[in-house]
C-alpha positions as CSV (number, residue, x, y, z in Angstrom):
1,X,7.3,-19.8,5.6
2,X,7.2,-16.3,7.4
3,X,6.4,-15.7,11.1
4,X,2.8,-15.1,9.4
5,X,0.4,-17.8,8.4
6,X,-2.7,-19.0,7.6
7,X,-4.9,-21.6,6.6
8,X,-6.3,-21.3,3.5
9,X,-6.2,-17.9,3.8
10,X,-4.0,-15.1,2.1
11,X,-1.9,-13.6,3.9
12,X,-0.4,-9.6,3.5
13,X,2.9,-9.4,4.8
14,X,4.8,-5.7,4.3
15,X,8.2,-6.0,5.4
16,X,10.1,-2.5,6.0
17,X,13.9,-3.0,6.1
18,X,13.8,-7.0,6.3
19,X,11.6,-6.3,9.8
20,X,8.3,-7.6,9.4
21,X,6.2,-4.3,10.0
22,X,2.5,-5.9,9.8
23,X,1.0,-9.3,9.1
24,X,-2.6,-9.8,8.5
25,X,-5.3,-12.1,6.8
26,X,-6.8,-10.7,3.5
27,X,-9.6,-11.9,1.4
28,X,-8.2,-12.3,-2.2
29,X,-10.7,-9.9,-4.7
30,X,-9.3,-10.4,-7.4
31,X,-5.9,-12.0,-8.7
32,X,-5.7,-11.6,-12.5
33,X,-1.7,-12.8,-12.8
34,X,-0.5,-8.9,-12.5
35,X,-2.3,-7.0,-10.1
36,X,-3.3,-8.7,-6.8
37,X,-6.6,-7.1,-5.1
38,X,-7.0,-8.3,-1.3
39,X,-10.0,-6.9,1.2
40,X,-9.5,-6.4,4.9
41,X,-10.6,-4.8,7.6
42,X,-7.9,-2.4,9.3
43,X,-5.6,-4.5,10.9
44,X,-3.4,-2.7,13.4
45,X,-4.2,-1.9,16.5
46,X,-6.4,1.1,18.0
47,X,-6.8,4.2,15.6
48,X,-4.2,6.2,13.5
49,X,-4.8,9.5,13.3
50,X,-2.4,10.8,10.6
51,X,-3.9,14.5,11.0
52,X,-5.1,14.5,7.2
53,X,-7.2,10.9,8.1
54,X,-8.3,8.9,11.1
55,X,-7.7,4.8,10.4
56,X,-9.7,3.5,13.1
57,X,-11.4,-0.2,13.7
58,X,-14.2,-0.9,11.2
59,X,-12.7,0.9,8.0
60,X,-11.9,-1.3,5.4
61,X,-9.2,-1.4,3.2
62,X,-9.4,-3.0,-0.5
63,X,-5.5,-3.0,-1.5
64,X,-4.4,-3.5,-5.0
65,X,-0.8,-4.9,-5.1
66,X,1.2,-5.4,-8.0
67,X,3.8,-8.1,-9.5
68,X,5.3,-5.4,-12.1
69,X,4.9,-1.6,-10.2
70,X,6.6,-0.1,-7.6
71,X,3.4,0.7,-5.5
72,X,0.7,-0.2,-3.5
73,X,-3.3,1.7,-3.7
74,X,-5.5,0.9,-0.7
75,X,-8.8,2.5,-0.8
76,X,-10.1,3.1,2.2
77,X,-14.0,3.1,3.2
78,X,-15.2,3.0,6.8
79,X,-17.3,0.4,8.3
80,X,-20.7,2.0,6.7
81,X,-18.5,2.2,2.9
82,X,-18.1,6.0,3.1
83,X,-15.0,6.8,1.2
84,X,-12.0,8.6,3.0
85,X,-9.5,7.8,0.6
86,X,-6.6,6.7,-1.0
87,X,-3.4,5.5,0.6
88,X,-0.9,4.4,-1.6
89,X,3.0,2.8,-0.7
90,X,5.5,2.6,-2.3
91,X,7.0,-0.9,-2.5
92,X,9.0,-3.0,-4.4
93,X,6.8,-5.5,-6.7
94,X,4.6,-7.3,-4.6
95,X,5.4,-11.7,-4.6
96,X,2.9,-14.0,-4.0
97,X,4.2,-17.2,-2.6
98,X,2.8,-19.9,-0.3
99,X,-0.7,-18.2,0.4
100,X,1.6,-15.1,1.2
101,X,1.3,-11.7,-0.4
102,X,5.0,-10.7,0.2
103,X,5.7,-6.5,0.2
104,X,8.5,-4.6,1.0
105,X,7.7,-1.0,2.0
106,X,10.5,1.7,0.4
107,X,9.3,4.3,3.2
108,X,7.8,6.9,0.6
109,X,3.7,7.1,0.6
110,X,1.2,9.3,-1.0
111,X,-2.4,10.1,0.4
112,X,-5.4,11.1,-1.8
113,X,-8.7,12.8,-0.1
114,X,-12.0,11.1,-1.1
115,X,-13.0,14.3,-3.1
116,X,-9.3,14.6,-4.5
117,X,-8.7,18.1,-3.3
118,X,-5.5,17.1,-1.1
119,X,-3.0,15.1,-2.5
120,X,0.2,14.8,-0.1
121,X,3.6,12.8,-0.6
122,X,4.4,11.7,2.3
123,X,7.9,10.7,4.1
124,X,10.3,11.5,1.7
125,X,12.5,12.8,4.8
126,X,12.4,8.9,5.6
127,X,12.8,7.7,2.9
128,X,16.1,10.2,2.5
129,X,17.2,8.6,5.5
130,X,16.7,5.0,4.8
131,X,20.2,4.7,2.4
132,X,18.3,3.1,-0.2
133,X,19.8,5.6,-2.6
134,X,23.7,4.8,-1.6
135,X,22.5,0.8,-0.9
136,X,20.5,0.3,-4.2
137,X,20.4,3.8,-6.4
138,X,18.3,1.9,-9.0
139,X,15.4,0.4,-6.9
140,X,15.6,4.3,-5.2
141,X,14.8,5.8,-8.7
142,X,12.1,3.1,-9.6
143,X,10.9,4.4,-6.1
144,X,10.9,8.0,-7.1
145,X,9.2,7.5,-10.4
146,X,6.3,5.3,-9.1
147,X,5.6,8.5,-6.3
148,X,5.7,11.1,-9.5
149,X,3.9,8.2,-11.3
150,X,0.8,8.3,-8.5
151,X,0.7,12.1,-7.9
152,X,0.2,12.3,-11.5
153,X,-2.6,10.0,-11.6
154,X,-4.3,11.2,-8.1
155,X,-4.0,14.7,-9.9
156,X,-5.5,13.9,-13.4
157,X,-8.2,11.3,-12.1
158,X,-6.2,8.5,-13.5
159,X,-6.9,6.3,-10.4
160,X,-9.9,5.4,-12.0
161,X,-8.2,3.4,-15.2
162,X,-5.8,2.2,-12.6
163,X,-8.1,0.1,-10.3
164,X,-10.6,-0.8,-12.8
């Protein structure tokens, strides 16, 4: 068991460079044996104000993890269910083990606007940084292809066939 838990409750853990970055407790959607879908409000602390979007207390996130891609897709909505967006991470395949919901974060994300007109990769300085590429060059190039993979999808309105 991790330093998070919970009773009968799922629990989202995203680890980022075997640290645990962020625990929280998630209400399980949907978990159809591939793709995990967990709701929760937004868990850290305060607002983030990224510049491009404002995560404040209130917005809710519905996350879509899953056991066989390289990514993560959160929509989130604020309090009232106005749409801000799409923020997607790039991880390794999410596990699901003990009433955890086990991610590990490869430093690479991509933002989608509500209304799709900005699409932005984000940290690929980071992620240049991180040594994944010397440390594990294939799990850097499954991370490269699932941030192409995303853009394309944010850019040709595939998120829709995605999350349905």
């Amino acid at each position: 068991m991790s330093a998070c838990s919970a009773d009968d409750t799922l629990v989202v853990a995203l680890t980022k460079a075997g640290r645990t970055k962020i625990c929280y407790q998630a209400d399980v959607v949907r978990d159809d044996g591939t793709r995990v879908t967990v709701r929760a409000p937004w868990a850290a602390p305060g607002v983030r104000d990224f510049g491009f979007v404002r995560f404040e207390p209130g917005d809710v996130f519905t996350e879509h993890y899953w056991r066989d891609r390289w990514f993560a897709v959160k929509e989130v909505r604020t309090g009232a269910g106005e749409l801000k967006g799409w923020y997607c991470d790039i991880t390794r395949p999410a596990v699901l083990r003990d009433g955890e919901l086990l991610v590990e974060d490869l430093d690479l994300d991509l933002w989608v606007s509500a209304d799709r007109t900005s699409v932005l990769r984000l940290d690929e300085d980071e992620f240049a940084k991180s040594g994944l590429a010397e440390r594990d060059p294939a799990a850097a190039g499954a991370a490269g292809r699932a941030l192409d993979e995303l853009e394309h999808l944010a850019r040709a309105e595939g998120f829709a066939a995605l999350l349905a």
